[in-house]
C-alpha positions, -999 to 999 in steps of 0.1 A, spaced: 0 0 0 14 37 -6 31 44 27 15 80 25 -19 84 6 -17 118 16 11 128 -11 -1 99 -30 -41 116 -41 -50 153 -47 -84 157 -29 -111 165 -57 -141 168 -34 -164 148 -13 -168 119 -43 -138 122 -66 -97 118 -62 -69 126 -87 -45 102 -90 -8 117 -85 24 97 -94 33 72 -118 35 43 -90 -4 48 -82 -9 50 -121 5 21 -128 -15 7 -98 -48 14 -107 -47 7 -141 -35 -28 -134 -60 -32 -110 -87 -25 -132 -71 -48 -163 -72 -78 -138 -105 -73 -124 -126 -73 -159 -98 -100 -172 -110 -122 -145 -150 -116 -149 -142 -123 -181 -125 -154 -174 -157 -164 -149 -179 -162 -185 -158 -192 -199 -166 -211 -169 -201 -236 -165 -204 -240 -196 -223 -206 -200 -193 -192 -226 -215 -204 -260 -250 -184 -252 -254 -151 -267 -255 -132 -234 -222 -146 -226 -208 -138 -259 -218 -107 -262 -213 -96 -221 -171 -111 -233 -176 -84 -258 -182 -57 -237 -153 -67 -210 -124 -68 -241 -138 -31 -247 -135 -19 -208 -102 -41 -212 -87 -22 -241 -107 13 -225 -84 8 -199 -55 6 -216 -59 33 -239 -67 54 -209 -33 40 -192 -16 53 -224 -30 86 -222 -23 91 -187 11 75 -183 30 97 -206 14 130 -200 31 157 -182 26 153 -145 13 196 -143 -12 177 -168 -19 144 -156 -55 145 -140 -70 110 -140 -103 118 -118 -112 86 -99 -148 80 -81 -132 67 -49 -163 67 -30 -195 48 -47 -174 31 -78 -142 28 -77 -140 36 -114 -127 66 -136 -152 95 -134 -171 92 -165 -161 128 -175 -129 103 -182 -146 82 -204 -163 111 -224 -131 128 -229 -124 94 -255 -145 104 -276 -139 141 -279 -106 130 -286 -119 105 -312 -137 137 -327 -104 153 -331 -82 130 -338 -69 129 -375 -68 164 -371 -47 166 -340 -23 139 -361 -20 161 -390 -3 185 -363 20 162 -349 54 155 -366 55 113 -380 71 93 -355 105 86 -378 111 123 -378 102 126 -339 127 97 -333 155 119 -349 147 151 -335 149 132 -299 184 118 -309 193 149 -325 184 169 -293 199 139 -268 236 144 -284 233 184 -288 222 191 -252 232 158 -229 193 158 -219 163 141 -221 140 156 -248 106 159 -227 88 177 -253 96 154 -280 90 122 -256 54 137 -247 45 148 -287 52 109 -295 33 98 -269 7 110 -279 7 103 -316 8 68 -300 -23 72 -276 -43 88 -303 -26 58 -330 -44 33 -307 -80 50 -305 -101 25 -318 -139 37 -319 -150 -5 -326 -132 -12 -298 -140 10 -267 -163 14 -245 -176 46 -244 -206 61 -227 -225 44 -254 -216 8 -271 -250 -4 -295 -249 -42 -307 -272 -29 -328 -244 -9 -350 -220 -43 -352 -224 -73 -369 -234 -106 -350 -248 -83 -323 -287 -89 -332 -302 -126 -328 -331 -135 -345 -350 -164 -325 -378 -178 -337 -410 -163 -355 -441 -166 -332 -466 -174 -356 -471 -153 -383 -470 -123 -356 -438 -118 -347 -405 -125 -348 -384 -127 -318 -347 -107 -315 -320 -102 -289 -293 -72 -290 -273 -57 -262 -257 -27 -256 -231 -14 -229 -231 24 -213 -207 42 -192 -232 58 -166 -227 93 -157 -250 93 -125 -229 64 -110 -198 64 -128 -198 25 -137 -204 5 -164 -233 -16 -174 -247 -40 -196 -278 -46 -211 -291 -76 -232 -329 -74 -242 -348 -100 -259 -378 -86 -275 -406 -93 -304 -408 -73 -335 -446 -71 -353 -442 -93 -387 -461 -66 -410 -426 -47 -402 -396 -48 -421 -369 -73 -404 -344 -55 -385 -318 -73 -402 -321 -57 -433 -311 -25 -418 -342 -6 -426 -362 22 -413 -371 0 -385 -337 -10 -375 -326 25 -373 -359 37 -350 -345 8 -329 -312 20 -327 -328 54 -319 -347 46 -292 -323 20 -276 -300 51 -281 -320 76 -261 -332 54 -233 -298 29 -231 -278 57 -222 -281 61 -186 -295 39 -163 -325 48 -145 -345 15 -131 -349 -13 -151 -384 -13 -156 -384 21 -164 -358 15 -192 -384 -15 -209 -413 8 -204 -400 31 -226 -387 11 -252 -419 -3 -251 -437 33 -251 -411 41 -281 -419 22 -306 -454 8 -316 -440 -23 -332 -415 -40 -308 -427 -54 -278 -398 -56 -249 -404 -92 -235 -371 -100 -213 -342 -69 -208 -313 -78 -184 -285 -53 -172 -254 -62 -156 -238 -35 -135 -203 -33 -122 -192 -13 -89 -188 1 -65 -154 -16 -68 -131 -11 -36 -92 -16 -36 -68 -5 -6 -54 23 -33 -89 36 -36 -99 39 0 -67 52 12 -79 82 -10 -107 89 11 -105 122 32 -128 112 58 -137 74 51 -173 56 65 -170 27 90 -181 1 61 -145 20 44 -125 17 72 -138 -22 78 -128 -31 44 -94 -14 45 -89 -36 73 -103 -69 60 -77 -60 27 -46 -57 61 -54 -83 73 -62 -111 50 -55 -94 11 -32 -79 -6 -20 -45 -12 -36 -50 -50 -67 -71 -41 -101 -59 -50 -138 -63 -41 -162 -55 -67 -200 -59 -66 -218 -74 -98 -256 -68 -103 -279 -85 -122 -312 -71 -128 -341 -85 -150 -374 -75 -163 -398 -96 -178 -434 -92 -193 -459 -113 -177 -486 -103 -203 -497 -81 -232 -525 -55 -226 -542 -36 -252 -547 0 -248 -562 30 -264 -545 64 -262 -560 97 -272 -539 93 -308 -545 60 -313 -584 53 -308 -573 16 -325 -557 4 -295 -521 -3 -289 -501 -34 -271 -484 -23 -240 -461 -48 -218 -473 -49 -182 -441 -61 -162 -435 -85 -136 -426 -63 -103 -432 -79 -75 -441 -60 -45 -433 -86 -15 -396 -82 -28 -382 -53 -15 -352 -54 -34 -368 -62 -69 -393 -36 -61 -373 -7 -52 -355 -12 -81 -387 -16 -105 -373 -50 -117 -388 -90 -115 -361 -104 -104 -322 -87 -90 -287 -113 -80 -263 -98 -60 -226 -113 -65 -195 -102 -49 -163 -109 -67 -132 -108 -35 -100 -123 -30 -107 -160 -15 -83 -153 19 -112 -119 25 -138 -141 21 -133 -170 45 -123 -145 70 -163 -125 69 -180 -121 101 -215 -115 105 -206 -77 114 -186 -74 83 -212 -84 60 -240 -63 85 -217 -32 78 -210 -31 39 -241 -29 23 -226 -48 -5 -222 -81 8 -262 -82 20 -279 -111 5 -251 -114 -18 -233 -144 -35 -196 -145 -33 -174 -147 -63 -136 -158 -49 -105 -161 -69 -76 -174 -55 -36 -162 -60 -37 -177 -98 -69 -159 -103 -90 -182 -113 -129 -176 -99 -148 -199 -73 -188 -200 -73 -195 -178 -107 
């Protein structure tokens, strides 16, 4: 653990750190690679890795994977008087998602911002050129190539940014089976980097479309109303069954039957909670459950799943359409407090934790981190390899 967080973090405010040094860069970013690398590893286990949830959830992870990276390259390099990675050290654990937009302004602008930049060849000279005139290390140079090498690796297809449709990528969109000769049945995903609680999610929705419509395959009109919608309601993450409502209010013709998200955080890491100015008791008994039985670079992360599912179709009739319309009614069942208060049929709590933490939980440790209520545990050992997913 740093030996003194207080030079270690510049205090951002009540929610947010700054990272400071290249020690707790290179930290953190690790940290993150090997937390998603081994959720993604838990997909290939129980025979689960072939469905299309699975497939498409190991999609997402490679992108929050290579997100990470390309933020560790646009980070590492930079001036320290410019190096600013804000972290949500309280409730996620995760880069702010002011982080996450910055991508893609800097996707926005970056053949341009190439143009200006000298081609690496003639950088590479200039920085030997400059080494045997002056005896020094060329810190301009060094920064102008690193940055043509960040802005090299920006990958649109392969990030994930604050919002990732399946609907725009090929393979992403299932077509199941037509029911009758009134619908057809389709699954699609779609990720989002959520700016309320700074953490990523993922959605898969299975979901009827109307036969008298044009099949969304064929990228019509249809498919890109779809993509519309799924793009104005996907993109933050209010409660579940609010998000299927209005998809289902949002278009006439598909019919939401199943949507599933899977959220990641808050994620807690000694590095994180030694950041806090003035930590909680559920803070302070973690940092002392990572003393005692983790490791300096251990991490606890909570995994939510959350589903909604129609129980049955209702036909009604709006002022603008005397003919009647199909509405969803959802599953929310009110002797659930949990699935209730979160508007959704059915919610798993998992906890993913090194395995020495989790044989070492008292009753009072789980009674003091709201986390670990009702929740299943997730352990991987030193090698890294997941127990119970």
């Amino acid at each position: 653990m740093s030996s003194d967080p207080v030079t270690s973090a510049v205090t951002a405010g009540p929610e947010f750190s700054l990272l400071a040094g290249s020690d707790d860069y290179t930290r953190y970013f690790n940290l993150l690679t090997h937390t998603f690398e081994r959720v993604l590893q838990g997909y290939q286990l129980g025979g689960s890795g072939e469905t299309f949830e699975a497939q498409m959830v190991k999609v997402y992870l490679k992108r929050l994977i290579a997100t990470v990276e390309t933020l560790r390259m646009k980070y590492r390099y930079t001036p320290s008087h410019h190096r600013m990675l804000w972290v949500d050290s309280d409730d996620s654990g995760f880069p702010n998602a002011q982080e996450i937009s910055l991508l893609s302004v800097d996707l926005v602008h970056r053949e341009r911002r190439l143009e200006e930049l000298p081609p690496e060849a003639l950088l590479k000279q200039l920085m030997l050129d400059q080494m045997f005139a002056n005896l020094e290390e060329p810190s301009e140079l060094l920064w102008q190539l690193a940055e043509r090498s960040y802005l090299e690796r920006l990958d649109e297809a392969a990030l994930f940014l604050p919002f990732v449709s399946g609907l725009e990528h090929e393979g992403a969109l299932l077509q199941g089976k037509h029911n009758g000769a009134d619908a057809r049945t389709y699954t699609t995903s779609w990720g989002c980097y959520d700016f309320k609680t700074n953490r990523p999610y993922i959605h898969v929705l299975t979901f009827d479309q109307d036969a008298s419509e044009q099949p969304l395959e064929e990228l019509g009109p249809s498919h890109l109303r779809l993509l519309k919608v799924i793009g104005t309601e996907g993109s933050r993450v209010p409660d579940v069954g609010i998000v299927a409502m209005a998809i289902d209010d949002g278009l006439e013709t598909i019919h939401p039957k199943i949507l599933k998200r899977i959220g990641f955080g808050p994620l807690y890491t000694p590095l994180t909670l030694e950041l806090l100015g003035e930590p909680e008791d559920r803070h302070r008994r973690l940092l002392e459950l990572f003393t005692r039985h983790g490791d300096e670079d251990d991490v606890i992360m909570a995994i939510t799943d959350e589903i909604v599912f129609s129980k049955r179709q209702q036909v009604t009739k709006p002022l603008f359409s005397p003919s009647g319309r199909v509405r969803e009614i959802y599953h929310i069942p009110e002797t659930d407090p949990e699935s209730y208060r979160r508007r959704a049929s059915v919610v798993h709590k998992h906890v993913l934790l090194p395995h020495g933490v989790a044989q070492h939980l008292s009753d009072d440790d789980i009674a003091a981190i709201p986390e670990l209520h009702g929740a299943r545990l997730l352990s991987y050992d030193a090698g890294g390899t997941i127990h119970g997913f």
